[in-house]
Backbone as CSV, one residue per row, in Angstrom:
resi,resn,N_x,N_y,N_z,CA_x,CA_y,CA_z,C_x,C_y,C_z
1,UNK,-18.152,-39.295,163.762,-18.761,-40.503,164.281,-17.677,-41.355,164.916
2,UNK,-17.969,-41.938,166.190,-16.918,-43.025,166.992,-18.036,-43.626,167.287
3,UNK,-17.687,-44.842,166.853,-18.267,-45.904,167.185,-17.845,-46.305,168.501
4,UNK,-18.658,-46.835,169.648,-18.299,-47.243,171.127,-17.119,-48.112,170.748
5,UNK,-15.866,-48.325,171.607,-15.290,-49.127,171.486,-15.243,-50.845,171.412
6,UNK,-16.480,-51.095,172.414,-17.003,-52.666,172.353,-17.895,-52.886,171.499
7,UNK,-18.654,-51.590,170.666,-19.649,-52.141,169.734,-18.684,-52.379,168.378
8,UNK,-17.643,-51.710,168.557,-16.301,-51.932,167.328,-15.888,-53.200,167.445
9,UNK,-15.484,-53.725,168.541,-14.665,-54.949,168.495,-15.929,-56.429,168.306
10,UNK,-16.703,-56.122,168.172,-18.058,-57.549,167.971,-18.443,-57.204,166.430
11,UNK,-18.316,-56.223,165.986,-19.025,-56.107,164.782,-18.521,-56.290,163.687
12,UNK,-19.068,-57.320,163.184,-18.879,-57.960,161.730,-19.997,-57.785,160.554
13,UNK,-19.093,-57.887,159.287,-20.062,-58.024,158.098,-21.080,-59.165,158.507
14,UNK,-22.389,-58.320,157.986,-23.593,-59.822,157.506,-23.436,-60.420,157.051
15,UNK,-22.804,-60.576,156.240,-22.457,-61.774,154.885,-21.315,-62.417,154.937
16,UNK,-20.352,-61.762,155.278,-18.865,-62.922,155.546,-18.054,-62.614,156.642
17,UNK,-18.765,-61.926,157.650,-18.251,-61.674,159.052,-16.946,-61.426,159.266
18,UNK,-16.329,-60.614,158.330,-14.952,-60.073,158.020,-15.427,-58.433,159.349
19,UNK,-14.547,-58.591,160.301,-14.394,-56.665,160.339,-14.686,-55.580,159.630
20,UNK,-15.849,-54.792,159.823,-16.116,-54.062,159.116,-14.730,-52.628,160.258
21,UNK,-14.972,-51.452,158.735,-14.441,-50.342,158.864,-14.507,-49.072,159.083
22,UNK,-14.769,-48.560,159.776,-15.549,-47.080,160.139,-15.298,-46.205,159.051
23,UNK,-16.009,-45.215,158.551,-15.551,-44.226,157.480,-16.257,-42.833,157.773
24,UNK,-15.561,-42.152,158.003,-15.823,-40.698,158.101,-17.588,-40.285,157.653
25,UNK,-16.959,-40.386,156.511,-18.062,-39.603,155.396,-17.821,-38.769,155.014
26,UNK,-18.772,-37.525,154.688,-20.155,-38.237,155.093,-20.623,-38.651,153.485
27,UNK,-21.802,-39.562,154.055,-22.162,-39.530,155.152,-21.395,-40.984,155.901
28,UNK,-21.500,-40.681,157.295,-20.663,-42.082,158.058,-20.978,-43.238,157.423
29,UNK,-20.501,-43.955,157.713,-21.199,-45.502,157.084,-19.358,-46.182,158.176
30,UNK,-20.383,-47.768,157.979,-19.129,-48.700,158.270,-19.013,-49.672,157.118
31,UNK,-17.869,-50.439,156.386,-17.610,-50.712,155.298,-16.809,-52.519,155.805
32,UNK,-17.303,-53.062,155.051,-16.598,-54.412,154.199,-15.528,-54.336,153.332
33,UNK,-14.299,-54.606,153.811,-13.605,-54.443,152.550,-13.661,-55.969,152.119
34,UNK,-14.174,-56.694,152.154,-13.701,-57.908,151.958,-14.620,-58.262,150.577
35,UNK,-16.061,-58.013,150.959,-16.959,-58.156,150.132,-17.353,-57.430,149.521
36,UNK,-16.721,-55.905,149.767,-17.068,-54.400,149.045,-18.712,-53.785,149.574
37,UNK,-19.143,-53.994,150.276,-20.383,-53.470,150.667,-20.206,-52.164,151.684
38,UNK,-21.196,-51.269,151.881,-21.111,-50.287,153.001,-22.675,-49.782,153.475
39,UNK,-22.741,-49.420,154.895,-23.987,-49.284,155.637,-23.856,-48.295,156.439
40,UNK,-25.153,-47.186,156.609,-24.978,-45.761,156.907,-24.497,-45.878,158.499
41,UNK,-24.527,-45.105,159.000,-24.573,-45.271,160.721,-25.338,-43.758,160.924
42,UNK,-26.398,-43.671,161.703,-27.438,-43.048,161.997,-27.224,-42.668,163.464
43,UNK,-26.944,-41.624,164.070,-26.803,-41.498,165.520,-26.056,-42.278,166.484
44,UNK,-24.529,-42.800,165.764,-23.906,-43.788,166.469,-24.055,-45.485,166.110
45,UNK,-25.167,-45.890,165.092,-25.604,-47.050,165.467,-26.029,-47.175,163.842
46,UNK,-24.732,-48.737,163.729,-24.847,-48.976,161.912,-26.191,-49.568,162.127
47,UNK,-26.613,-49.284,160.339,-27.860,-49.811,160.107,-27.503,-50.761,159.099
48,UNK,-27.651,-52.342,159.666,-26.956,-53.166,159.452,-28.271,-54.289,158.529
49,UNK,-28.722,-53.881,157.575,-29.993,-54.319,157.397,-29.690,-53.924,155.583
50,UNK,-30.572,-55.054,154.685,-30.523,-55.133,154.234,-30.758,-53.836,152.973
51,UNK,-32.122,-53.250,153.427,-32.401,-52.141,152.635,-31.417,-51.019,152.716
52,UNK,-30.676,-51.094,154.248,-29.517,-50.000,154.167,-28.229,-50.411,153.178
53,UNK,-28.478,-51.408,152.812,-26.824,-51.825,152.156,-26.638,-51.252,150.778
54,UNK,-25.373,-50.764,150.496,-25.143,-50.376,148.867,-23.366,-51.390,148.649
55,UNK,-23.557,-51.149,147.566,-22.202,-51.696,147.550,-21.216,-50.620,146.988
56,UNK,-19.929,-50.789,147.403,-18.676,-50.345,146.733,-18.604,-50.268,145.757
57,UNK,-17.669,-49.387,145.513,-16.517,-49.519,144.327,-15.571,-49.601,144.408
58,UNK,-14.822,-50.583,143.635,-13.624,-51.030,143.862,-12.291,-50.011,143.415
């Protein structure tokens, strides 16, 4: 998974608008380190929504 380069540089956490982090996987997801949360990415495109969210482990 590569995230477009301009959809990388705008995209922030929902909750404390820290830079999120791309992660392999699988499965892909992009990650919060700030707040510990992570959200899948589905065909290029995080699913940035509440029911998609799980949280970390620290």
């Amino acid at each position: 998974m590569d995230l477009d380069p301009v959809l990388r540089s705008i995209l922030g956490c929902p909750h404390c608008k820290a830079p999120l982090e791309e992660h392999q996987g699988p499965p892909p997801e992009v990650c919060c380190g700030r707040c510990l949360r992570a959200w899948p990415v589905e065909e290029g495109v995080p699913q940035l929504v509440p029911e998609q969210e799980r949280p970390l482990t620290p």
